[in-house]
NULO-644490 format. One record per atom (N, C-alpha, C, O): residue number from 0; chain; atom name; z negated, y negated, x. Coordinates in Angstrom, 3 decimals. Each point is the difference from the previous one (the first is absolute). Example, Ala and Ser with C-alpha at 12.3 -4.5 7.8 and 13.67 -1.06 7.14 Angstrom:
rovo  zake  lolum  zz  yy  xx
0  A  N  -7.800  5.690  13.190
0  A  CA  0.000  -1.190  -0.890
0  A  C  0.000  -1.200  0.900
0  A  O  -0.665  0.019  1.036
1  A  N  1.385  -1.069  -1.386
1  A  CA  -0.060  -1.190  0.820
1  A  C  -0.730  -1.090  -0.770
1  A  O  -0.169  -1.108  0.509
***
This chain:
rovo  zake  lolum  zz  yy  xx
0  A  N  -99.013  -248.006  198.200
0  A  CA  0.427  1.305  -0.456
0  A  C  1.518  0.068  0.083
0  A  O  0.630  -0.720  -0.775
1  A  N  0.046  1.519  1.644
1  A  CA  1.437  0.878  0.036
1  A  C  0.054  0.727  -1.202
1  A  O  -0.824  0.838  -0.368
2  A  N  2.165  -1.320  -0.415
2  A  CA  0.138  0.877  -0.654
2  A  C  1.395  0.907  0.089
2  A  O  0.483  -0.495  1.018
3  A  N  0.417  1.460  -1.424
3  A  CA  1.025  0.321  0.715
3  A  C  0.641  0.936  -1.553
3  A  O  -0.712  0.218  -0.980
4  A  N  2.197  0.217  1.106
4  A  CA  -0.107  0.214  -1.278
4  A  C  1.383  1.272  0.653
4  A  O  1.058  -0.405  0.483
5  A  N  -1.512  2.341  -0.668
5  A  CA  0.875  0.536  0.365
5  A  C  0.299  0.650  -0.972
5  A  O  -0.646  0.230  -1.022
6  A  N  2.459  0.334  1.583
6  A  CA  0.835  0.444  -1.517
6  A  C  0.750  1.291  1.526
6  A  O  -0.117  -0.100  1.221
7  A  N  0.747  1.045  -1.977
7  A  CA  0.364  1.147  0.620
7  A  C  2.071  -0.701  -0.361
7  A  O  0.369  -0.762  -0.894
8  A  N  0.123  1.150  1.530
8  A  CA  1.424  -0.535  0.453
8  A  C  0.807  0.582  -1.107
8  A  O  1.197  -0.013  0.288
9  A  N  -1.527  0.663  -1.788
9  A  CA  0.477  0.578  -1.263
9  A  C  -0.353  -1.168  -0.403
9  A  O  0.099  0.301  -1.189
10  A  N  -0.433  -1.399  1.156
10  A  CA  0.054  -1.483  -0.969
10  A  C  1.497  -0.957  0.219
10  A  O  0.700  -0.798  -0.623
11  A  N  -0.768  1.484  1.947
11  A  CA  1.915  -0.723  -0.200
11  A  C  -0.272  -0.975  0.972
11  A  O  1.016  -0.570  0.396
12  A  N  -2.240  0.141  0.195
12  A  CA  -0.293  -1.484  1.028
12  A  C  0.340  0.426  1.471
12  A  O  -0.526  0.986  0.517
13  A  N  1.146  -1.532  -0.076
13  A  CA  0.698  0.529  1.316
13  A  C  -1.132  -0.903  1.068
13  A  O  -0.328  -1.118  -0.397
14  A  N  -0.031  1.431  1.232
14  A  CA  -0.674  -0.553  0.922
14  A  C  0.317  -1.211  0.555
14  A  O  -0.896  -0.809  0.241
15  A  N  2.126  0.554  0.011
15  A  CA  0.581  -1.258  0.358
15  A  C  -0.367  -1.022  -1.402
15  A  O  0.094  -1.173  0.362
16  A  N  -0.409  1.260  -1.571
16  A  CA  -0.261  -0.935  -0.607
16  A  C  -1.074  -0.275  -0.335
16  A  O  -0.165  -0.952  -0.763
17  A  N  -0.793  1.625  1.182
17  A  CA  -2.200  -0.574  0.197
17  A  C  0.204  -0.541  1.314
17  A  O  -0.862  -0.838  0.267
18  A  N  1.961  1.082  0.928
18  A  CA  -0.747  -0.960  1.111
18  A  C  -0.848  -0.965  -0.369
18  A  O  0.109  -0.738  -0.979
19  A  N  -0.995  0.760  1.818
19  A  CA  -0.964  -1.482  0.167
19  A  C  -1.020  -0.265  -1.924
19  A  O  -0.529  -0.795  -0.776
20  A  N  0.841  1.953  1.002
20  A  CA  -1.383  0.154  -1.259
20  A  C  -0.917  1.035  -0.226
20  A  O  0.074  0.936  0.795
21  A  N  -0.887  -0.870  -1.643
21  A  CA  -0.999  0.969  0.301
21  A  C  0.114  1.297  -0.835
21  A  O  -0.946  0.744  -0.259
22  A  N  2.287  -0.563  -0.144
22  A  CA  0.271  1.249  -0.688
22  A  C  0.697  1.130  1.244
22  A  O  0.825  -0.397  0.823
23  A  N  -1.247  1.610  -0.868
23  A  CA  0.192  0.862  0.627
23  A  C  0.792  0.910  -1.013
23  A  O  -0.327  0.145  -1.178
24  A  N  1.851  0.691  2.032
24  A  CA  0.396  0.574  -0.452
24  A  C  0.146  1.701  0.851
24  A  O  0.718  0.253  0.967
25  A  N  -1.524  0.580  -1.611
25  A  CA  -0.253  0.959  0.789
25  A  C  1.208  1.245  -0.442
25  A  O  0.234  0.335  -1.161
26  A  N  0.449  0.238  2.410
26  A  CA  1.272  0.752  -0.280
26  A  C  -0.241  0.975  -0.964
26  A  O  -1.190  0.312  -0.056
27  A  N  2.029  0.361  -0.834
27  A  CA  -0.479  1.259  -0.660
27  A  C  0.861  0.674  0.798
27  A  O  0.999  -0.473  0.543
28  A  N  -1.468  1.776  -0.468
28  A  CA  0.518  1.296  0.531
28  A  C  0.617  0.839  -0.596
28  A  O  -0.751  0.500  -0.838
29  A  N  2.324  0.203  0.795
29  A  CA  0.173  0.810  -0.700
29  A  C  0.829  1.098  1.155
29  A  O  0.159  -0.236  1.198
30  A  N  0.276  1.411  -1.906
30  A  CA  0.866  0.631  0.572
30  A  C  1.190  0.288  -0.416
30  A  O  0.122  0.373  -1.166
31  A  N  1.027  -0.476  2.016
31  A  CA  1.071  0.352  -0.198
31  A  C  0.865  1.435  0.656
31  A  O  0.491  -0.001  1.129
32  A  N  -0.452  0.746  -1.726
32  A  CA  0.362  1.473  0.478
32  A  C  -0.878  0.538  1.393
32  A  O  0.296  0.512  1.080
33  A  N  -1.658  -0.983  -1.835
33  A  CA  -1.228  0.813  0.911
33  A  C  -0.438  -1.092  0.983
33  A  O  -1.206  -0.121  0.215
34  A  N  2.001  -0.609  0.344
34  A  CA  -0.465  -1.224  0.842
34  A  C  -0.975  -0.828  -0.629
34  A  O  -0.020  0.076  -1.229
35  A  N  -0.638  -0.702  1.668
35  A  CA  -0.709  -1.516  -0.304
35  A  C  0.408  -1.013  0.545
35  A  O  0.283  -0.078  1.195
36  A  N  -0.227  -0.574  -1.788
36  A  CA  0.339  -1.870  -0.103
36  A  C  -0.953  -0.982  -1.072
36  A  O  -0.494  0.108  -1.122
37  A  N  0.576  -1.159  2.256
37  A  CA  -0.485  -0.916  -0.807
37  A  C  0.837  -1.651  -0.644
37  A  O  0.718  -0.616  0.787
38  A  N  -0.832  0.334  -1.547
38  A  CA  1.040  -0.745  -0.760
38  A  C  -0.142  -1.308  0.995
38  A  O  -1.084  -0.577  0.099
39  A  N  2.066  0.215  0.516
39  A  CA  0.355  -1.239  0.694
39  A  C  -0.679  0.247  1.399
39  A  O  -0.230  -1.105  0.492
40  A  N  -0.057  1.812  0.090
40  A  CA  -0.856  0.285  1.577
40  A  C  1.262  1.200  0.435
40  A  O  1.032  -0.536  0.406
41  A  N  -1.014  1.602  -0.434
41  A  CA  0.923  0.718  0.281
41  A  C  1.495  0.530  -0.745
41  A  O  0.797  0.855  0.388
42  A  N  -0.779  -1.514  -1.309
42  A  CA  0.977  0.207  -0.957
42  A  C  0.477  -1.264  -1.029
42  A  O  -0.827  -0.359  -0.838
43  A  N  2.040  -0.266  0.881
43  A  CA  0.326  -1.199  -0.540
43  A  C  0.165  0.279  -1.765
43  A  O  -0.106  1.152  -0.422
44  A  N  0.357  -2.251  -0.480
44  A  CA  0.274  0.603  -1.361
44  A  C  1.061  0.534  0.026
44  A  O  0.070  1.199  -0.271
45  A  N  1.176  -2.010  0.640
45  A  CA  1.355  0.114  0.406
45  A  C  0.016  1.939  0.071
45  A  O  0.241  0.794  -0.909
46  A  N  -0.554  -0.568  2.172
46  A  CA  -1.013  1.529  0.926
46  A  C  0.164  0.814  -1.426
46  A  O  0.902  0.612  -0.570
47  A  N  -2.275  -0.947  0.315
47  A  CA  -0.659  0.674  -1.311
47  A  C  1.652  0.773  -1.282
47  A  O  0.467  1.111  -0.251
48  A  N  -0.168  -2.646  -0.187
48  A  CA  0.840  0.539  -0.748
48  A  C  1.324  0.546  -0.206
48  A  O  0.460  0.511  -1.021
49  A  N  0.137  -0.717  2.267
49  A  CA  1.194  0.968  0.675
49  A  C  -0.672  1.877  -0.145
49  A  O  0.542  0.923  -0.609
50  A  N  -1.608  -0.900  1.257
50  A  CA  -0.270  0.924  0.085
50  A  C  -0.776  0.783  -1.659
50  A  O  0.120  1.199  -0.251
51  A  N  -0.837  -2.150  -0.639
51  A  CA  0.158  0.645  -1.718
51  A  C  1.510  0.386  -0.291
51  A  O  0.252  1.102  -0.489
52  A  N  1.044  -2.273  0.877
52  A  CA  1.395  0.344  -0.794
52  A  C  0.626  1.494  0.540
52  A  O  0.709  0.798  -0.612
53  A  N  -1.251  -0.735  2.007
53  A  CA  0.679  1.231  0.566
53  A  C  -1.025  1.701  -0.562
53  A  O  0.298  1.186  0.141
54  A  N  -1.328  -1.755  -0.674
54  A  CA  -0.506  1.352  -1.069
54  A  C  -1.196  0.338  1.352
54  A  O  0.113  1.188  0.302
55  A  N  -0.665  -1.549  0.139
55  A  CA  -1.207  -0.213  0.966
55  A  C  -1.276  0.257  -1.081
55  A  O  -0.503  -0.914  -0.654
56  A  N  0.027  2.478  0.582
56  A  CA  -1.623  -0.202  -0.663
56  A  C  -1.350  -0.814  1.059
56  A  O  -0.669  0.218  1.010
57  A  N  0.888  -1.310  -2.139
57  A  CA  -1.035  -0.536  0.224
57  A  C  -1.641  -0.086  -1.151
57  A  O  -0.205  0.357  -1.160
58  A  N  -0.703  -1.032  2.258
58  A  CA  -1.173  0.758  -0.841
58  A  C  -0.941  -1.092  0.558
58  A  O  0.114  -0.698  1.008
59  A  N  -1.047  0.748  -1.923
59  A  CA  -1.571  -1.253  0.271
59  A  C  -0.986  1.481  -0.138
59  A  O  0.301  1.149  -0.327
60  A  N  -1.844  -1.913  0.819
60  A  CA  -0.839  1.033  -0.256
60  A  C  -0.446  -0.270  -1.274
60  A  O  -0.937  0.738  -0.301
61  A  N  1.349  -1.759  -0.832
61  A  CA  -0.250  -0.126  -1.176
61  A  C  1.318  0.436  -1.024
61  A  O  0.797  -0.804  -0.483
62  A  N  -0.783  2.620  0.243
62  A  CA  1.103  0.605  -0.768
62  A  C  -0.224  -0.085  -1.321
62  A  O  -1.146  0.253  -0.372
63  A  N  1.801  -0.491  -0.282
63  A  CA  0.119  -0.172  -1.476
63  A  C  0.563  1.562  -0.802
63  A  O  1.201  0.176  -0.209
64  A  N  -2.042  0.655  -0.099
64  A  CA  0.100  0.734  -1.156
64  A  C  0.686  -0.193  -1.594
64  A  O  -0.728  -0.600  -0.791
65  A  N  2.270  1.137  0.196
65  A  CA  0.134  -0.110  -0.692
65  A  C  -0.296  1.598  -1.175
65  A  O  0.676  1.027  0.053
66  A  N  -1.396  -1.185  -0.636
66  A  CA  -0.178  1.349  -0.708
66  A  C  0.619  0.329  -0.972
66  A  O  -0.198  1.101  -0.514
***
């Protein structure tokens, strides 16, 4: 029996550190001023957070409601 163990790329585990094990880290998707990206495939963190400091709405498909 294979067993395999996956986490979405919001746990903080960068792919380069499961090499050669059986944890899978699958990209999350978000958008940034209407675009899509995915965290570490088309867009670096570095990427990512230049573009939060410069006031870039960004967005997940999981929005948080404050009432």
């Amino acid at each position: 029996m294979k067993i395999a163990i996956t986490t979405d790329s919001n746990a903080g585990i960068l792919p380069t550190e499961v090499e050669d094990t059986n944890i899978f880290v699958l990209p999350m998707p978000f958008l940034i001023d209407g675009e899509e990206y995915f965290e570490n495939i088309n867009l670096t963190q570095d990427e990512f957070f230049e573009k939060q400091i410069a006031g870039a709405n960004i967005s997940t498909s999981q929005q948080a409601y404050i009432l």
